[in-house]
C-alpha positions in Angstrom: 0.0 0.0 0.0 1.4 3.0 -0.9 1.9 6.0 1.7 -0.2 8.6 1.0 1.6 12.4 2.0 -0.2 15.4 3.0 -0.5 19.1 1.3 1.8 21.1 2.3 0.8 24.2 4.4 0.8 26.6 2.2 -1.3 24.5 -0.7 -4.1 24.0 2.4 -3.9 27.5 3.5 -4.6 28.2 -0.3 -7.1 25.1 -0.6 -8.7 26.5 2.6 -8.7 30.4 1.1 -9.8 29.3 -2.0 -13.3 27.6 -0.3 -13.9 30.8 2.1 -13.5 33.0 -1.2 -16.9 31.2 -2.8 -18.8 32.3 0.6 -20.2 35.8 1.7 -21.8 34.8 4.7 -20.3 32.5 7.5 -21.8 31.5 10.7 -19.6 32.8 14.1 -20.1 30.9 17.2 -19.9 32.4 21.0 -19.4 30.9 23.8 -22.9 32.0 26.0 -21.9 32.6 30.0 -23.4 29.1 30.8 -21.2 27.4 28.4 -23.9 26.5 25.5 -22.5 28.0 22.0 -24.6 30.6 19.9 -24.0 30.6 16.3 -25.1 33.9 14.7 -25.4 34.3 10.8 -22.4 37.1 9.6 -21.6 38.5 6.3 -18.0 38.3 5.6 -16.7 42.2 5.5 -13.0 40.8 4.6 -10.7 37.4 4.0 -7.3 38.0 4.9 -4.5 36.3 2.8 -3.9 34.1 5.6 -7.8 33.3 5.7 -8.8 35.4 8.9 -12.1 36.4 8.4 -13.6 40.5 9.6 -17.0 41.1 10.6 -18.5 44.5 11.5 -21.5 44.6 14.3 -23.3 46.9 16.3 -21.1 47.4 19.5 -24.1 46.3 21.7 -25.1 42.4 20.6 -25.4 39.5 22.8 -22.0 38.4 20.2 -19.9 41.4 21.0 -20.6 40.9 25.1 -19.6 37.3 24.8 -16.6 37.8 23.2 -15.4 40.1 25.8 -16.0 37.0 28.5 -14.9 34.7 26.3 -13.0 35.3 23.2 -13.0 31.6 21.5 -15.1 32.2 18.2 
């Protein structure tokens, strides 16, 4: 059987880019203060290079005060 190698880095960043690129919306989850996870629908303002993804929001949303207690999205 022959060994099968993975991409390297770069050609998954790009394969991963390339996916996020066919997408305007994306769904974020928070982390709610009793642990359950919220998922809220976002449009994609940006896609970085390095696939990090901006949003914009209102400054007071349930999904801007749970990032501030807990910042794993």
């Amino acid at each position: 059987m022959e060994e099968q190698q993975m991409p390297a880095t770069g050609e998954l960043r790009q394969h991963l880019h390339d996916l996020l690129s066919q997408f305007s919306t994306t769904i974020l989850v928070t982390h709610e203060p009793d642990g359950g996870l919220r998922g809220s629908p976002m449009g994609i303002a940006r896609l970085e290079d390095d696939c990090r993804i901006w949003f914009f929001t209102m400054a007071d949303t349930n999904k801007t005060r749970e990032i501030s207690q807990d910042n794993r999205v």
